[in-house]
VEXVO-593632 format. One line per 4 residues: number of its first residue (from 1); for each residue x negated, y negated, z negated of C-alpha. Coordinates in nm, 3 decimals. Layout:
NUM	X/Y/Z ~ ...
***
This chain:
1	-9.032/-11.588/-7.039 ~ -9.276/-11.756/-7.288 ~ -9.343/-11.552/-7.597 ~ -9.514/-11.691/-7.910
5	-9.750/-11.420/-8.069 ~ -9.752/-11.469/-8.438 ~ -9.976/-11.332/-8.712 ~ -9.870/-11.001/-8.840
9	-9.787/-10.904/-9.187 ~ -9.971/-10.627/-9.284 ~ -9.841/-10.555/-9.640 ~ -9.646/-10.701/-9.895
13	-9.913/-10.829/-10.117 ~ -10.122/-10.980/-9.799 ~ -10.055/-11.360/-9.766 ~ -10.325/-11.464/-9.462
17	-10.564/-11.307/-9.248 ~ -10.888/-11.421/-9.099 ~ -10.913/-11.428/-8.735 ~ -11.232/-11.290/-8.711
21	-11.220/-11.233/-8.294 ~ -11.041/-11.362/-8.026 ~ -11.093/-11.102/-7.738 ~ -10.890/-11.336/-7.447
25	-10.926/-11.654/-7.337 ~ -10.676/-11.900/-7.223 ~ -10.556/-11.810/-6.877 ~ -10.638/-11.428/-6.909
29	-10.357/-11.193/-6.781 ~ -10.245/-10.911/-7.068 ~ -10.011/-10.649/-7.112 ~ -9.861/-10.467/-7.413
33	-10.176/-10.295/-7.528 ~ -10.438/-10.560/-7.448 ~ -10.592/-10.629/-7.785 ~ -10.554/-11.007/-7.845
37	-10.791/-11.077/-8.090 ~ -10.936/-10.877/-8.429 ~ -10.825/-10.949/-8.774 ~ -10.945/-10.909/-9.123
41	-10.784/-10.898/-9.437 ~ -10.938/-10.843/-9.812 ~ -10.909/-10.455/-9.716 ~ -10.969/-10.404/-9.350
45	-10.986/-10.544/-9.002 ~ -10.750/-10.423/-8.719 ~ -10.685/-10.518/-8.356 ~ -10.421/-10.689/-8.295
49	-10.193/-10.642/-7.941 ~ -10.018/-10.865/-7.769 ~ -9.698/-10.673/-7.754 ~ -9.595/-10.842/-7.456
53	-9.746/-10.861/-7.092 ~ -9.844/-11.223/-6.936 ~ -10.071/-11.544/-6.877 ~ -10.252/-11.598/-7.208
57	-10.157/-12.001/-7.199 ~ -10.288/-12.090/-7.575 ~ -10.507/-11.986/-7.836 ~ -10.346/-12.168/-8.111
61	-10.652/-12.063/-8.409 ~ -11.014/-12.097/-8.396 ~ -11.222/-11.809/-8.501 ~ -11.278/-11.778/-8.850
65	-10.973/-11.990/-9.009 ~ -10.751/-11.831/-9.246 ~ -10.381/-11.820/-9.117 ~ -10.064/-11.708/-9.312
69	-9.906/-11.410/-9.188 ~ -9.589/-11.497/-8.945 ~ -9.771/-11.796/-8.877 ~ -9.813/-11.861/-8.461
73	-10.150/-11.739/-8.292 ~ -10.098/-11.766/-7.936 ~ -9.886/-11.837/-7.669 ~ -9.806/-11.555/-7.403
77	-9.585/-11.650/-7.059 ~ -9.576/-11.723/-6.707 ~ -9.877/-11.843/-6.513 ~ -9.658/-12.188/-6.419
81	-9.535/-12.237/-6.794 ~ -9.687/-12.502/-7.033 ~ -9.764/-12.421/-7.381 ~ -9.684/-12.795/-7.466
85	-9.329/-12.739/-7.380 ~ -9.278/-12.366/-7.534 ~ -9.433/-12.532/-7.826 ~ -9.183/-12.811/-7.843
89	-8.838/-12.552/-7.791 ~ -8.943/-12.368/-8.073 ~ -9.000/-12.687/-8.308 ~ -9.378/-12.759/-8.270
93	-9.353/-13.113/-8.114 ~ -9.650/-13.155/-7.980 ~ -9.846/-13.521/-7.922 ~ -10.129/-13.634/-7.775
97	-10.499/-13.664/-7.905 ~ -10.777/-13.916/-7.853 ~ -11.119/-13.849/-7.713 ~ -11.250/-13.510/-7.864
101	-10.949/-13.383/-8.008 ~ -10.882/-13.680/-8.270 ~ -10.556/-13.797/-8.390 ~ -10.482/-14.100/-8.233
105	-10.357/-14.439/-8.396 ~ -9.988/-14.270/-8.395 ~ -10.149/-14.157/-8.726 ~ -9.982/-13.806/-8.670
109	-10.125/-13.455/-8.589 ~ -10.072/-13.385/-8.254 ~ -9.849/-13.029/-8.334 ~ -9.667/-13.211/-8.607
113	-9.344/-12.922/-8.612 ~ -9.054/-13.123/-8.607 ~ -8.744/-13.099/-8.818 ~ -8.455/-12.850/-8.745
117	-8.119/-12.938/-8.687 ~ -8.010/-12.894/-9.007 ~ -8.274/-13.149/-9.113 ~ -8.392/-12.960/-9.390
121	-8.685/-12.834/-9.192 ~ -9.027/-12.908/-9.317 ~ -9.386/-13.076/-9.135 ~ -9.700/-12.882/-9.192
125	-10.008/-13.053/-8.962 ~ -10.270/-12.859/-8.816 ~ -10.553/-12.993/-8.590 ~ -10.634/-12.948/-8.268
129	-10.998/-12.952/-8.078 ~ -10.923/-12.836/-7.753 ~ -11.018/-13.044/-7.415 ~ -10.725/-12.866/-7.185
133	-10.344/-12.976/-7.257 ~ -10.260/-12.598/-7.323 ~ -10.546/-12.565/-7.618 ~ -10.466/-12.938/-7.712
137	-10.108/-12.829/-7.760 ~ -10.199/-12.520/-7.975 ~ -10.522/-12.513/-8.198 ~ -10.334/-12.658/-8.488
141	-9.958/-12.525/-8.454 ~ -10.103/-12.219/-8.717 ~ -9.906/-12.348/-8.980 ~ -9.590/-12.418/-8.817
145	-9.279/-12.244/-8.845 ~ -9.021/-12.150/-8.594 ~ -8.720/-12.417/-8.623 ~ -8.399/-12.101/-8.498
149	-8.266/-12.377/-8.267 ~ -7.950/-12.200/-8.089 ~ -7.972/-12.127/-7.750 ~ -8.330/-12.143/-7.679
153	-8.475/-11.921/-7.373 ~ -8.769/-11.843/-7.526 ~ -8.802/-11.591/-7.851 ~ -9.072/-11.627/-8.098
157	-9.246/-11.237/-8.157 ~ -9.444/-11.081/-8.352 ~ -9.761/-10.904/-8.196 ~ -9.613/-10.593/-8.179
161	-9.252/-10.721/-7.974 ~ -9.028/-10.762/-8.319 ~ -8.818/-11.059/-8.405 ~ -9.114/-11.291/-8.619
165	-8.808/-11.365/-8.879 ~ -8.817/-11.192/-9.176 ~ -8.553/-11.145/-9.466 ~ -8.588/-11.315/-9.814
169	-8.599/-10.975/-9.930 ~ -8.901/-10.851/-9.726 ~ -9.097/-11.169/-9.804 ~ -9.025/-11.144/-10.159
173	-9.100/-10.842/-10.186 ~ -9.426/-10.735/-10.397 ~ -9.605/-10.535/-10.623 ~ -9.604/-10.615/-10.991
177	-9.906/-10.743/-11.111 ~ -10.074/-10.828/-11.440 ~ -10.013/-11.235/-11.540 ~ -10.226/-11.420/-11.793
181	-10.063/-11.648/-12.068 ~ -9.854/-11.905/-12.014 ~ -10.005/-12.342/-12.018 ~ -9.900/-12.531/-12.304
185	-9.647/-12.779/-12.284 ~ -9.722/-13.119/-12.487 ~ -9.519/-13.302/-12.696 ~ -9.378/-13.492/-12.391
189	-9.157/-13.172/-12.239 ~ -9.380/-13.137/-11.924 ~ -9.633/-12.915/-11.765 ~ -10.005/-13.064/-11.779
193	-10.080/-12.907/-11.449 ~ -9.779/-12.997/-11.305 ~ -9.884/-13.256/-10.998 ~ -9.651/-13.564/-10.931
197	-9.451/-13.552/-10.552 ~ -9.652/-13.858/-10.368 ~ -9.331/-13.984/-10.201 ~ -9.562/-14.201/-9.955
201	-9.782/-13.893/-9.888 ~ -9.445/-13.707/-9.820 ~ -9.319/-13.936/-9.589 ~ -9.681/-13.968/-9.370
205	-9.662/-13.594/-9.343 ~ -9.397/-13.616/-9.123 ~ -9.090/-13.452/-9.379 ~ -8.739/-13.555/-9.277
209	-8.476/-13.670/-9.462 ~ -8.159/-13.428/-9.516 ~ -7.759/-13.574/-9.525 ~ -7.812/-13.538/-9.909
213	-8.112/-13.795/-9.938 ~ -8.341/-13.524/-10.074 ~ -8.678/-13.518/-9.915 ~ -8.683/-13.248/-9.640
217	-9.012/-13.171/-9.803 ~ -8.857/-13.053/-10.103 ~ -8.936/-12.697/-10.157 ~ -8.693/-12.376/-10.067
221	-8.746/-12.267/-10.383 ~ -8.893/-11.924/-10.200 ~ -9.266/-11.804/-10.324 ~ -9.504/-11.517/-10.290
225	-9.504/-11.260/-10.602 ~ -9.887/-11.347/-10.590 ~ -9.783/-11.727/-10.597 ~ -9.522/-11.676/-10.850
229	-9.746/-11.486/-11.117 ~ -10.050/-11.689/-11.060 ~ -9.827/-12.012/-11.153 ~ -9.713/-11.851/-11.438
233	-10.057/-11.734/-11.553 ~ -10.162/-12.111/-11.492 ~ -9.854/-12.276/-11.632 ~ -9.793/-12.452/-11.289
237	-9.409/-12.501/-11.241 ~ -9.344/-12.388/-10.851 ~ -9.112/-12.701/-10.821 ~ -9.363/-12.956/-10.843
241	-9.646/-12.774/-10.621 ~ -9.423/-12.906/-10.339 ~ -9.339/-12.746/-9.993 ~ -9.570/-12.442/-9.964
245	-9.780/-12.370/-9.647 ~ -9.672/-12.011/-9.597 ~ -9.369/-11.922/-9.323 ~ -9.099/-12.136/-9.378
249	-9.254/-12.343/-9.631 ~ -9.254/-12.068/-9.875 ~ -9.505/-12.121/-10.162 ~ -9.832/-11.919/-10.154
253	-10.082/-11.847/-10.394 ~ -10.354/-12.112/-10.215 ~ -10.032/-12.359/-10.308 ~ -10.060/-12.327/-10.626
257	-10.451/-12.327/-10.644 ~ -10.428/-12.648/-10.464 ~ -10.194/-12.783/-10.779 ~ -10.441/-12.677/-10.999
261	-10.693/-12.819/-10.789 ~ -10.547/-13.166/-10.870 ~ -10.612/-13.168/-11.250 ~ -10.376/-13.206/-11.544
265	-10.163/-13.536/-11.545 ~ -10.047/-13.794/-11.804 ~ -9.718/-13.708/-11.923 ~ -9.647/-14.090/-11.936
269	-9.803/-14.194/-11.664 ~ -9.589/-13.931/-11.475 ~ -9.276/-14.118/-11.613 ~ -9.395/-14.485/-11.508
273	-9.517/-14.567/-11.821 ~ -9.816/-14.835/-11.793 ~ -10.163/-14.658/-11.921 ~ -10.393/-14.967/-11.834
277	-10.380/-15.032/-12.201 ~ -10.514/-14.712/-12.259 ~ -10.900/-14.581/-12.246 ~ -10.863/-14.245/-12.395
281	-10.634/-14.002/-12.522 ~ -10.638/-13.869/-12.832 ~ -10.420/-13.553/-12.763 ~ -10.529/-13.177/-12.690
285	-10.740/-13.208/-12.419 ~ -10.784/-13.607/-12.389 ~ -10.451/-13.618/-12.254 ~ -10.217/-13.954/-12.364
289	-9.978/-13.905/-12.615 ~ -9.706/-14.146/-12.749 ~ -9.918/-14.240/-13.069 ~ -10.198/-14.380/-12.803
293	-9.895/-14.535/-12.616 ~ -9.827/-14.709/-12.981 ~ -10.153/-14.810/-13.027 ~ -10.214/-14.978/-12.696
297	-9.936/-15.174/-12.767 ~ -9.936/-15.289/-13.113 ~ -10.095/-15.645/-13.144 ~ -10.447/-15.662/-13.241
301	-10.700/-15.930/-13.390 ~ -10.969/-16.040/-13.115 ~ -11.295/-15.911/-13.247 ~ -11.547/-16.147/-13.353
305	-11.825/-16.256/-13.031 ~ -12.169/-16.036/-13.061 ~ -12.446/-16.141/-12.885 ~ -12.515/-15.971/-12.558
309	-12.766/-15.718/-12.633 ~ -13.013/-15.586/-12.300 ~ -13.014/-15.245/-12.271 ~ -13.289/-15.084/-12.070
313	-13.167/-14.867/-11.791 ~ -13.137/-14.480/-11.817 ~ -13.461/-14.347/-11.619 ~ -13.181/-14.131/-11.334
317	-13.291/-13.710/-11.437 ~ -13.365/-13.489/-11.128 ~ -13.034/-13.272/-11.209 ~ -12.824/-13.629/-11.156
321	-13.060/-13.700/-10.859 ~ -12.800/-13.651/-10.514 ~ -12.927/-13.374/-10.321 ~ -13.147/-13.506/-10.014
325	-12.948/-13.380/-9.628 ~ -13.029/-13.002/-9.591 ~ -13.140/-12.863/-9.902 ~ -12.813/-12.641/-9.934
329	-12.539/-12.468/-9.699 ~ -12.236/-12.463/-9.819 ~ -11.983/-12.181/-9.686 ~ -11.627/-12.192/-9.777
333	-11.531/-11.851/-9.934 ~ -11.274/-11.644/-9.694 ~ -11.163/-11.348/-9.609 ~ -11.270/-11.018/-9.858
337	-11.522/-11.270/-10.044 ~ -11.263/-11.521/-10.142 ~ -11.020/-11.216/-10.246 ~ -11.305/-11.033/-10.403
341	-11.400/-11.446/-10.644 ~ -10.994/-11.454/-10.750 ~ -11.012/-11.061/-10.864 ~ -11.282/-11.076/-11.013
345	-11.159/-11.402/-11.246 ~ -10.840/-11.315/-11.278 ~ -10.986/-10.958/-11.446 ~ -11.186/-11.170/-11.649
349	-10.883/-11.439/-11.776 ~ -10.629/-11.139/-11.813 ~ -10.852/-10.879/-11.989 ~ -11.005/-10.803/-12.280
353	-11.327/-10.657/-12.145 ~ -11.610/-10.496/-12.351 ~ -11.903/-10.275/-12.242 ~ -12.070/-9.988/-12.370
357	-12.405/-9.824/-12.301 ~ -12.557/-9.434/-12.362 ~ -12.789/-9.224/-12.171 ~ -12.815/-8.841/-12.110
361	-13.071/-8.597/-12.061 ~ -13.123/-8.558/-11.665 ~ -13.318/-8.232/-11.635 ~ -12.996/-8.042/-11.520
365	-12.860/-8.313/-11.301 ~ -13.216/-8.325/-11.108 ~ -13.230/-7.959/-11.113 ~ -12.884/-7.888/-10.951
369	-12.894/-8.157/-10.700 ~ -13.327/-7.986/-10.625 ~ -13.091/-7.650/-10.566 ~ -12.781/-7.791/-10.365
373	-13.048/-7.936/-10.138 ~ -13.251/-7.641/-10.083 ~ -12.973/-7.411/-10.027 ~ -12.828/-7.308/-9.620
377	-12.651/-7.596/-9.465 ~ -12.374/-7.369/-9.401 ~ -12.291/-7.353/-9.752 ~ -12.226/-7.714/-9.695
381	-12.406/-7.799/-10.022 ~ -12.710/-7.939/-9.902 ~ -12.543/-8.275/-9.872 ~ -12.385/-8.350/-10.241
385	-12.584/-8.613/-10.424 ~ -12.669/-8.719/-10.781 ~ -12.375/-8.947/-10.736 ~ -12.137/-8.675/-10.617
389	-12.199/-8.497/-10.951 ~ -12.150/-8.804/-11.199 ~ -11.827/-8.853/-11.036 ~ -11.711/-8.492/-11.093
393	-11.825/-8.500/-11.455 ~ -11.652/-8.837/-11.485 ~ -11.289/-8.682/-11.315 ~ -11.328/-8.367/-11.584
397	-11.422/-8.609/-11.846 ~ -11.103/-8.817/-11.786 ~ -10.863/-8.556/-11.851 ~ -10.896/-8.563/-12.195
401	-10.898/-8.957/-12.233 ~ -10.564/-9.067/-12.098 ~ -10.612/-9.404/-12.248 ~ -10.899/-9.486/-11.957
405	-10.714/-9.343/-11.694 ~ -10.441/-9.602/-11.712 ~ -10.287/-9.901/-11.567 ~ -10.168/-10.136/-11.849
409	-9.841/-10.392/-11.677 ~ -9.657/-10.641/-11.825 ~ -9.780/-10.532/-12.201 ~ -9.691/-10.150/-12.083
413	-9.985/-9.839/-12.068 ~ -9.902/-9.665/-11.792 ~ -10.079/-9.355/-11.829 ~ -10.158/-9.056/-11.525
417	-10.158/-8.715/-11.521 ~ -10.346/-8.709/-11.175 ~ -10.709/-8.882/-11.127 ~ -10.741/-9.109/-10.834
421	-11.089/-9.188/-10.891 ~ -11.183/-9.541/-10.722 ~ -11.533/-9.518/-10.583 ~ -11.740/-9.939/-10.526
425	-11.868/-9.916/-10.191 ~ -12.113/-10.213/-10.041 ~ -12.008/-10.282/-9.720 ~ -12.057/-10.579/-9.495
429	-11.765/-10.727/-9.534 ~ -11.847/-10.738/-9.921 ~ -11.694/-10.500/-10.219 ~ -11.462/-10.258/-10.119
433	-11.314/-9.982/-10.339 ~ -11.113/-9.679/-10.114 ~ -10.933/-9.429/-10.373 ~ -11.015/-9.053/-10.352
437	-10.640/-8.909/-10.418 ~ -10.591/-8.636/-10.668 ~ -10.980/-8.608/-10.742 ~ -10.913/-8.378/-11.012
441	-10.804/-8.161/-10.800 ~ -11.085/-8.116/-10.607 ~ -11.415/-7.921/-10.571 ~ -11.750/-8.062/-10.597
445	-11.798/-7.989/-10.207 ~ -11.495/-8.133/-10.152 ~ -11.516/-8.447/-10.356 ~ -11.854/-8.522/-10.224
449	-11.700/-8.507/-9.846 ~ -11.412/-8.688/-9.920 ~ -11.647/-8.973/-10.082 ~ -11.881/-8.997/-9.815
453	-11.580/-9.004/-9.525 ~ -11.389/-9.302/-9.711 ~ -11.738/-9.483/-9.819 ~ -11.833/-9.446/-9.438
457	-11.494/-9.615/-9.267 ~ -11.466/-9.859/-9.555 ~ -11.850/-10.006/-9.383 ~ -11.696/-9.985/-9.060
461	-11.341/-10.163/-9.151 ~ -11.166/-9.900/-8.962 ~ -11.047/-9.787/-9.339 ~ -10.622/-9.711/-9.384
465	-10.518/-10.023/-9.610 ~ -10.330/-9.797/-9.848 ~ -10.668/-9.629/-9.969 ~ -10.788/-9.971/-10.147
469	-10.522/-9.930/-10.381 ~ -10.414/-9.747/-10.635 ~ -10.673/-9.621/-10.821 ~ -10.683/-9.543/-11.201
473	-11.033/-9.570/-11.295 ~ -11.347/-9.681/-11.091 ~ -11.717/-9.564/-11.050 ~ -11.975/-9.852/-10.924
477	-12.316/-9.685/-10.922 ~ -12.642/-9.924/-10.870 ~ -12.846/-9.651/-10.945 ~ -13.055/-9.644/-10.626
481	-13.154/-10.016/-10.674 ~ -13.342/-9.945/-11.040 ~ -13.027/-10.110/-11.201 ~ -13.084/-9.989/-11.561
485	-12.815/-10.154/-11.725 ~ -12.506/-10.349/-11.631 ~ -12.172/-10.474/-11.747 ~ -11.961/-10.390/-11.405
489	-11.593/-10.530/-11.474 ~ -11.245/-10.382/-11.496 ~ -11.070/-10.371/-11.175 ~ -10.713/-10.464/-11.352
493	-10.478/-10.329/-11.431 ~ -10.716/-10.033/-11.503 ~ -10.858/-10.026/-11.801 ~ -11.193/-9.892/-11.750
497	-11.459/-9.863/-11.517 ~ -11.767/-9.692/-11.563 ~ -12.128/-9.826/-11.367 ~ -12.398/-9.540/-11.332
501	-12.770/-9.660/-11.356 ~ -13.097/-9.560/-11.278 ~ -13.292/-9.251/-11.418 ~ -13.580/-9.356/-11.620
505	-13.853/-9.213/-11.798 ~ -13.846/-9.197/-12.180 ~ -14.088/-9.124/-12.461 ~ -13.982/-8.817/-12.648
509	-14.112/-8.597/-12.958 ~ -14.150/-8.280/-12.867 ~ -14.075/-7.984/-13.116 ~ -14.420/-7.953/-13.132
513	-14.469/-8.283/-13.254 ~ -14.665/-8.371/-12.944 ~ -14.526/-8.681/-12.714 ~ -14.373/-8.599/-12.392
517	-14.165/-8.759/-12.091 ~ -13.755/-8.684/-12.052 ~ -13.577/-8.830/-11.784 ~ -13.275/-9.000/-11.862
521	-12.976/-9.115/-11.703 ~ -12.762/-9.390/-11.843 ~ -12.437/-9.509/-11.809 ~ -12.278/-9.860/-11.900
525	-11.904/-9.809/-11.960 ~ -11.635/-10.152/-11.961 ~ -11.297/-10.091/-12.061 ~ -11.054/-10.304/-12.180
529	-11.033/-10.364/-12.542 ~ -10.671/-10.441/-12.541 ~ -10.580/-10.061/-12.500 ~ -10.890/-9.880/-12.587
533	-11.103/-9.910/-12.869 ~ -11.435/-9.898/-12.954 ~ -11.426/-9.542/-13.089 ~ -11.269/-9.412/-12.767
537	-11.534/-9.546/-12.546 ~ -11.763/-9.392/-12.775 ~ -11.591/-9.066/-12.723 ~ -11.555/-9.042/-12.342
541	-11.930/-9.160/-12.334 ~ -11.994/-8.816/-12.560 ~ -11.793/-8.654/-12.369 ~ -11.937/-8.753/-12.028
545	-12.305/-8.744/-12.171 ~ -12.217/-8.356/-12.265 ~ -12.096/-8.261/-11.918 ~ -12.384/-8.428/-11.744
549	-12.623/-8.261/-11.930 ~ -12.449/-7.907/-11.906 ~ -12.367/-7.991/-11.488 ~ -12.442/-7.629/-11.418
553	-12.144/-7.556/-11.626 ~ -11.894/-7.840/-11.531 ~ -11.949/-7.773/-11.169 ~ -11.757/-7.437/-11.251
557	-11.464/-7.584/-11.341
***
């Protein structure tokens, strides 16, 4: 019995994965633990089984796309089964392709799914590169969605064995997050970034029409809580981004990036209204409003002749110059870099971010770390580093400013009692940041294990997903590259995050007037201004200068 393998859902916040690995080829024999292929998401990577035993009779990814979760990966069945035809009973019709894997004049993707019976199903096209009829009938079915015909032999599964249908409940659900403002509406009623329905692109795509003569297209109404805020934030109305690409046409976040992507739209235009007549508009933005409608049609006096004047052509600058073949790569972002480019905006749009700088007195730092290291490795002090210490000064130091170790949702500070102290980690992958749990409550031994045990499987992606979340305040240190200064941002919805620099050597007066050398250690706070003033980053920077320059005491507790 032919199985499709779909991809699994690893959380409620993750939309796609990458498929980094296949680890099978087509025609390979598995069973329940034979690992199919390796994933990554924006916080780890993870095998992924097969869940079922049999002939491996499509790969229906390449390596390296991004493909929604419950989406179809593979094909697992009987040596003597097609994947064209397992394909086709579960509503991925599948059609021929021209000579290396190109759409032929049909003008349709060759894994076009086809409607359900209820004709409100949906066509997402994929693409397909394969030179065997099972890989022709599966590299693009990725997007498709399983149609729940009745009576069907074959069941569509997860890779774990379990049903791939989900409930509206579990694919709504989500955790809150923080939204931005709102677009403006114009004068018209309607949403600038609102994109127009292309009925004739609707109709190429394959979309069927339902007994009610809407477009099959149309969307479920059904949308990520990623999705959801980000088209809020944006000011995107979800009915108008169309049918999303996620399971079951449900809107995803890309959906509503790709509305964005299609730039702001004449209110009038979007209405039928002719705009030939029109060469700019003179509303917010340039956008046409009904006095330049006026204007273009009020009658007007033809202007006088001029004489046609020669104007010399515009020497063409080296920036307008088109790049020559091979003087750039360009690599799409995916996978933890494209997560890490939305964060990091996002925090930006949503934030009010301001940095702060101050410096401390190293001597003891240096001294206790010089002391640590010399003393017996069974102590099991020999391995805590400058870094170590700066994060237990910063835990002690957050205790007293409940303000930075927050969350602020939805216009609500959510302050803790307990420190889960986020720690930036570099890793291959790119920017990870694991969350030591209760690090108040922990010893400087202890604290500098637990860091140095999460740092390590966050660089080998073998990290538990729930230890990327949930921090409430963050420590980036680029201290061992000579950073001196930085402004790292806030990883919302905390409100702070503080970046730990580089010891330098400074110029001092000495009490006997005579110049010496101090080392110094400085620290660049960001927090956001929306919740915490000026004065109280001043404070905890007092504060934390004070405990690193009395470590010997802090360290006590």
């Amino acid at each position: 019995m032919a199985q499709i393998i779909v991809m699994p859902a690893l959380g409620n916040t993750v939309e796609s994965c990458l498929m980094s690995v296949w680890s099978v080829s087509v025609g390979d024999t598995v069973d329940e633990d034979t690992n199919l292929c390796e994933i990554e998401t924006d916080k780890s990577t993870m095998d992924v089984p097969a869940g079922v035993s049999g002939t491996v009779l499509a790969l229906l990814v390449e390596e390296g796309d991004d493909v929604p979760v419950k989406s179809p990966i593979a094909v697992v069945g009987g040596a003597d089964e097609n994947a064209e035809a397992v394909l086709a009973e579960h509503g991925l019709a599948p059609q021929t392709t021209g000579e290396g894997g190109e759409v032929d004049e049909g003008g349709e993707d060759d894994l076009t799914p086809s409607a359900d019976e209820s004709g409100s199903g949906s066509a997402t096209s994929g693409s397909s590169d394969s030179s065997s009829s099972n890989s022709t009938a599966a590299r693009s079915a990725a997007s498709g969605r399983d149609s729940n015909r009745p009576g069907g032999s074959e069941t569509r599964t997860d890779a774990h064995g379990a049903p791939a249908e989900a409930s509206d409940e579990e694919l709504a659900a989500g955790v809150p997050e923080v939204t931005g403002e709102g677009g403006e509406v114009d004068e018209d009623g309607e949403d600038p970034l609102a994109p127009s329905v292309d009925a004739d692109a609707t109709q190429g795509s394959g979309s069927t029409q339902g007994s009610s003569g809407s477009a099959a297209g149309a969307p479920s109404g059904a949308a990520s809580p990623r999705a959801r805020h980000r088209a809020e934030a944006e000011g995107v109305r979800l009915e108008n981004v169309g049918e999303g690409t996620g399971p079951h046409g449900r809107i995803i976040e890309r959906d509503v990036e790709a509305a964005l992507a299609a730039g702001p739209r004449p209110t009038a235009g979007t209405k039928g209204e002719d705009l030939s007549g029109v060469a700019q508009g003179t509303a917010i933005g340039g956008r046409v409003g009904q006095a330049d409608l006026a204007a273009s049609t009020a009658p007007t006096q033809p202007a006088a002749p001029q004489p046609a004047k020669q104007q010399p052509a515009a020497p063409q600058s080296a920036a307008q110059a088109a790049p020559a073949a091979g003087e750039y790569t360009e690599t799409p972002l995916k996978g933890v870099r494209k997560i890490i480019a939305e964060r990091m905006i996002n925090a930006l749009a949503t934030s009010a971010q301001l940095s702060y700088d101050a410096s401390a007195d190293a001597a003891g730092l240096l001294a206790l770390r010089k002391k640590f290291k010399a003393s017996p490795p069974e102590l099991g002090y020999n391995g805590i580093t400058l870094g170590d210490l700066v994060c237990f000064a910063t835990v002690q130091v957050l205790r007293n400013h409940a303000n930075l170790n927050a969350h602020l949702v939805d216009g609500a500070l959510r302050t803790f009692t307990p420190v889960h102290l986020g720690l930036a980690v570099d890793t291959p992958r790119g920017l990870l940041v694991p969350t030591i749990r209760n690090a108040d409550g922990l010893s400087v031994r202890t604290l500098s294990d637990t860091t140095k045990e999460l740092a390590g499987q966050a660089r080998e992606g073998k990290i538990d997903p729930a230890l990327l979340s949930g921090a409430t305040f963050t420590v980036s240190n680029l201290g061992s590259f000579g950073i001196e200064s930085f402004t790292p941002i806030v990883n919302v919805p905390q409100t702070g995050i503080l970046g730990v620099n580089t010891i330098t050597n400074h110029a001092v007066l000495t009490d006997d007037g005579t110049v010496g050398v101090q080392q110094r250690i400085s620290f660049s706070l960001t927090a956001d201004h929306q919740v915490v003033d000026g004065a109280d980053a001043g404070r905890f920077l007092a504060d934390l200068v004070r405990a690193i320059e009395h470590i010997d005491l802090t360290v006590l507790g």
